[in-house]
C-alpha positions as CSV (number, residue, x, y, z in Angstrom):
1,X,-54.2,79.3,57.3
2,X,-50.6,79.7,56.4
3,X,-51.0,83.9,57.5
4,X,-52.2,82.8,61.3
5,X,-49.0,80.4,61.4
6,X,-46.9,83.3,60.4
7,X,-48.6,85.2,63.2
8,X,-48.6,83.0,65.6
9,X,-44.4,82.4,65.0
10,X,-44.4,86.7,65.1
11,X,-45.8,86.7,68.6
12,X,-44.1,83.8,70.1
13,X,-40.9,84.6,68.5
14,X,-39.5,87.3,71.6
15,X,-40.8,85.0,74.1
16,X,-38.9,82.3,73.2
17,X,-36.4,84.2,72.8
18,X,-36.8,85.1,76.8
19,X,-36.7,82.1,77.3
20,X,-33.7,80.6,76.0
21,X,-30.7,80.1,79.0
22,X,-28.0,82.7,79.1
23,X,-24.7,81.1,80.3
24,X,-22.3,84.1,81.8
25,X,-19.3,83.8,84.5
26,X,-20.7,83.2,88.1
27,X,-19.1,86.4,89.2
28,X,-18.1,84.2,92.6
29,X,-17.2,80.8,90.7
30,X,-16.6,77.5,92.7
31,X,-13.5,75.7,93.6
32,X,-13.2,72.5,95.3
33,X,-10.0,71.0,95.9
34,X,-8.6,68.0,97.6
35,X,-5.1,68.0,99.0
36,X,-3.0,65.0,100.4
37,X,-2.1,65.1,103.9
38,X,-0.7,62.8,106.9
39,X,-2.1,59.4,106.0
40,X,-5.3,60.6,104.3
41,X,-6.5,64.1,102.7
42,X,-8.2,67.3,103.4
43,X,-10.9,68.2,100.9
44,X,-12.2,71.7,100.8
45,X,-15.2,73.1,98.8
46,X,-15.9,76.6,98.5
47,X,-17.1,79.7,96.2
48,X,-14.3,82.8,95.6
49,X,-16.2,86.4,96.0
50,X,-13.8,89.0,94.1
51,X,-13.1,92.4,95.6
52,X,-13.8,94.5,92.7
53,X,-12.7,97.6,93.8
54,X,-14.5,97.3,97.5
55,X,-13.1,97.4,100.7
56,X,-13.5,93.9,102.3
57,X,-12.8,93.5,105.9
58,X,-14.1,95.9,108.0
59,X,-16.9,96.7,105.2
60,X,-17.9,93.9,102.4
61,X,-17.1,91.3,105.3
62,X,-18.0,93.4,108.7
63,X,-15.4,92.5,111.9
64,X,-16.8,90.6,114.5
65,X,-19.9,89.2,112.6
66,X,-20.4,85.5,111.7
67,X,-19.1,85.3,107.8
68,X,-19.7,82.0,105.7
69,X,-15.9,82.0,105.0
70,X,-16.3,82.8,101.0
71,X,-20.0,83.0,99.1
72,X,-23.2,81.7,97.9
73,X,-23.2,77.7,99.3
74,X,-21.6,77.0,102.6
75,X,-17.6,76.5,102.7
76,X,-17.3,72.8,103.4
77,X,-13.7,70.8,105.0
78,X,-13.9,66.9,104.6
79,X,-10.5,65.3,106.5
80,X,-10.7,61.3,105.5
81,X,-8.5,61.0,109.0
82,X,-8.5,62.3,112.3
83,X,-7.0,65.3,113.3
84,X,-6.1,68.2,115.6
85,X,-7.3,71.6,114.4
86,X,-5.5,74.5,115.8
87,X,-4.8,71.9,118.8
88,X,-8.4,70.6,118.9
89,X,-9.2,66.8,118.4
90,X,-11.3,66.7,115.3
91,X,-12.4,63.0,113.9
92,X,-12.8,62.3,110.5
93,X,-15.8,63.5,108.7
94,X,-17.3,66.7,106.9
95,X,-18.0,70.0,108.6
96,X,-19.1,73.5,108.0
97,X,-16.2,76.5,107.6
98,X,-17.6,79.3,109.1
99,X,-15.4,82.3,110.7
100,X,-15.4,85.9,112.9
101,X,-13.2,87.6,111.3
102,X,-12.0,90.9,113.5
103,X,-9.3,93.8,113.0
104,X,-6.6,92.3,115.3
105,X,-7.7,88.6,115.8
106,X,-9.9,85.8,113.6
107,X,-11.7,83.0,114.9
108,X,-12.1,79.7,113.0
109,X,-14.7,77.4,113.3
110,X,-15.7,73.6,112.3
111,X,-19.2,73.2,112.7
112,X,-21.7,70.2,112.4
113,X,-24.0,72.4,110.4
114,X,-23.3,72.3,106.5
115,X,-25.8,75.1,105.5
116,X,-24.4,78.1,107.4
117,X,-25.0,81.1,104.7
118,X,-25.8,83.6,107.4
119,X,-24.9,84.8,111.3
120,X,-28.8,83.9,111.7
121,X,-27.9,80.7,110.8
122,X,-25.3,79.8,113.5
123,X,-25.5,78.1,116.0
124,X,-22.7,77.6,118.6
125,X,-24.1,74.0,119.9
126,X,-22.6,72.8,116.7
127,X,-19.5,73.5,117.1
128,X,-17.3,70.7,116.9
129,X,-13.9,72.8,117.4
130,X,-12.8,76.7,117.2
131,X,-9.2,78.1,116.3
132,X,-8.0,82.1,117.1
133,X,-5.8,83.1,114.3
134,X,-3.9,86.7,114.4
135,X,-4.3,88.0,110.6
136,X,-1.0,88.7,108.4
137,X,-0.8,91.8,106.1
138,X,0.2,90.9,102.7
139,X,2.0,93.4,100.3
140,X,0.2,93.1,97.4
141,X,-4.0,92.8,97.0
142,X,-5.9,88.9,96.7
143,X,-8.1,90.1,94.4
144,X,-9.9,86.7,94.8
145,X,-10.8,85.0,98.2
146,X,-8.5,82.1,98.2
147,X,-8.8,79.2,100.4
148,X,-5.4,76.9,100.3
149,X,-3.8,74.0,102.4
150,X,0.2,75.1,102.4
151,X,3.2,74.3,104.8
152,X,2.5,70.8,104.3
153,X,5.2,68.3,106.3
154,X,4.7,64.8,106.9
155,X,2.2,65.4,110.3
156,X,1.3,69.1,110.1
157,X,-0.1,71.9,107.6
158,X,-1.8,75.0,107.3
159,X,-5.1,75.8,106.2
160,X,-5.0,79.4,104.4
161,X,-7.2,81.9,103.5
162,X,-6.1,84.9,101.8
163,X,-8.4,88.2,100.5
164,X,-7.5,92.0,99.5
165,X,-3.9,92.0,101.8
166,X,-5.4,90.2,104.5
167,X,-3.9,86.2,105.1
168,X,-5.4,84.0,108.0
169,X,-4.0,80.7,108.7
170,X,-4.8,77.7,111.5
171,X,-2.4,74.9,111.9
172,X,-3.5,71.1,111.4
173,X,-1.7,68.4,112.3
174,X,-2.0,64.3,112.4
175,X,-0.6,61.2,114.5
176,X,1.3,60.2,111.4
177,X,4.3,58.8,113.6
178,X,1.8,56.8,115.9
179,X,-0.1,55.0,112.7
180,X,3.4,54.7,110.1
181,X,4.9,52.8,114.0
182,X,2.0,50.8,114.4
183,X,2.1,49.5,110.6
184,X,5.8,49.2,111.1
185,X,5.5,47.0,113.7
186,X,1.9,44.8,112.6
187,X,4.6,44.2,109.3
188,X,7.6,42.9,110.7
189,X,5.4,40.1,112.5
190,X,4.1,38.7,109.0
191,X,6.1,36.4,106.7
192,X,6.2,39.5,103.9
193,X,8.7,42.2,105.8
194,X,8.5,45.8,103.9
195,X,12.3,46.4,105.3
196,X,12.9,48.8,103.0
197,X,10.2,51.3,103.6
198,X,10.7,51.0,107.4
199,X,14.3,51.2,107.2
200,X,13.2,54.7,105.1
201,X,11.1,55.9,107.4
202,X,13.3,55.4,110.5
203,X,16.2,57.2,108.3
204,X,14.0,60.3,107.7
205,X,12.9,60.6,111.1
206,X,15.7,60.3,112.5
207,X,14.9,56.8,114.7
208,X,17.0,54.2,115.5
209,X,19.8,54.0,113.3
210,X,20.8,50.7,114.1
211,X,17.8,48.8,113.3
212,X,17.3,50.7,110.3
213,X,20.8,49.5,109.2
214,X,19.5,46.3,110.1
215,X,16.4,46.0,107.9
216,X,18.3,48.0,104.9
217,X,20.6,45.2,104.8
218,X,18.0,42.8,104.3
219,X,16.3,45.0,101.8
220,X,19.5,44.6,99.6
221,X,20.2,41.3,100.5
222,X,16.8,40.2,99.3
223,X,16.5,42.6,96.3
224,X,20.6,43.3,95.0
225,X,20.0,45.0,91.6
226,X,17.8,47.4,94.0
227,X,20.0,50.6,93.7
228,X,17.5,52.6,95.4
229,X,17.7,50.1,98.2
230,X,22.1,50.2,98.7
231,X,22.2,54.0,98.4
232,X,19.6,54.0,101.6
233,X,21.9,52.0,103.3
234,X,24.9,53.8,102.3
235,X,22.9,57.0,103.9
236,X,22.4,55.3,107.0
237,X,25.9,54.2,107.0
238,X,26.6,57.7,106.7
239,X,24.6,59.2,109.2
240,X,26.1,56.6,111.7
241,X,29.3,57.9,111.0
242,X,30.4,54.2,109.4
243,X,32.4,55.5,106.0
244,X,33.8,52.5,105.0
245,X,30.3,50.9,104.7
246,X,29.3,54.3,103.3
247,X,31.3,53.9,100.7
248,X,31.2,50.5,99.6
249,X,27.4,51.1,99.3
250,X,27.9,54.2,96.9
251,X,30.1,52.0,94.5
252,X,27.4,49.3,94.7
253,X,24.8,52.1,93.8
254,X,26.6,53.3,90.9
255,X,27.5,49.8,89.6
256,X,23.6,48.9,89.8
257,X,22.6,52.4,88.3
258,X,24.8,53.0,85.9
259,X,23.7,49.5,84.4
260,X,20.3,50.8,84.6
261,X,21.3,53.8,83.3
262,X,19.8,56.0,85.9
263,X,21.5,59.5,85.9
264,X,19.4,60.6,89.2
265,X,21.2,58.1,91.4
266,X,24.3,58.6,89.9
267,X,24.4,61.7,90.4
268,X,22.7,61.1,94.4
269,X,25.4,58.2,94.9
270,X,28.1,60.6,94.1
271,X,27.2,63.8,95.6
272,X,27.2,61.0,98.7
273,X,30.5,60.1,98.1
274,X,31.9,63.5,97.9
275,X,31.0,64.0,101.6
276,X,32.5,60.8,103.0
């Protein structure tokens, strides 16, 4: 009995063996990354082919041909908040990444359909919006494709793509100004004003500076140990060319952070003073 168990383990023994799971590097691994923008975010999923010595567009990735945008799985965008897409109205949601790439001129496109893997797969009835893009020659080789979100400002960014010296990249932008004015001015009809952060956000966009004075006085006046709060209002004092009230906010900021023993606003408060 005991011989015929050792046989049995002998001839099951490479079998198993076959069977066991051998873990190695996907050879075009997955990234998905999620980037704030505007109000909300822009989520992209995709997988990263490697050139390994081949020559992509033009060959790997033929011109004028339907291409899933990276490998395997389809490349996914997910924006939480409306958008424009190279200048198309896009409304919150998922969509497909698909694009054509060509020699002198790329063209981008979101698509209803999640699953394009192939030009047989397209279909231009889902399109929910299309972008031309004229490709930029790098200096150096992208040995991986890389899909990125870059040139980010408060209501506008690029989405990237980059591969062997070859860098594609459509513009997106959102009604930030619209929404932050509409908050802005739901706020300042309710009991609990946030004058500070409107008085902040008309500074930095360059708004009215008179009724940003106006609430960044009654952000100090309700909150005086604020330092953050008198060296906004010393900036807006600035701007509106009012140095004495300039300057009697930048002692007031380093009074408040000096006792707080906050080097960053001294330093801001005084660098302030310097040019008044």
């Amino acid at each position: 009995m005991k011989k015929i168990l050792i046989a049995v383990a002998l001839l099951a023994g490479p079998a198993a063996l076959q069977a066991q799971a051998l873990r190695t590097p996907a050879p075009s691994p997955t990234e998905t990354f999620k980037q704030e923008f505007g109000l909300g975010s822009i989520e992209v999923s995709y997988s990263r082919p490697a050139m390994k010595g081949r020559k992509v567009f033009g060959d790997l990735v033929p011109f004028g041909k339907v291409w899933r945008t990276g490998a395997n799985n389809a490349t996914t965008v997910t924006f939480s908040d409306e958008v424009k897409f190279g200048g198309k109205d896009v409304k919150a949601g998922k969509y497909g990444l698909i694009s054509i790439p060509g020699e002198k001129e790329w063209t981008l496109i979101l698509t209803k359909d999640l699953n394009v893997t192939s030009p047989s797969a397209y279909n231009p009835a889902n399109d929910v919006a299309r972008a031309t893009a004229t490709p930029a020659t790098l200096p150096f080789d992208i040995e991986s494709f890389t899909i990125m979100v870059g040139s980010i400002k408060s209501n506008s960014c690029d989405l990237g793509m980059m591969w062997e010296r070859t860098y594609v990249g459509v513009p997106i932008t959102a009604d930030v100004d619209g929404k932050v004015m509409k908050q802005i001015d739901d706020a300042m009809n309710k009991d609990t004003r946030p004058y500070y952060a409107a008085a902040a956000y008309y500074f930095e966009n360059g708004k009215d500076m008179a009724k940003a004075k106006e609430w960044a006085d009654k952000a100090v006046a309700a909150n005086p140990n604020a330092y953050w709060m008198s060296l906004l209002n010393a900036r807006i004092c600035a701007k509106m060319g009012n140095k004495a009230d300039a300057k009697k906010m930048c002692q007031k900021t380093l009074e408040l952070a000096t006792t707080a023993k906050n080097d960053d606003y001294i330093k801001m408060a005084n660098e302030l003073m310097k040019t008044l």
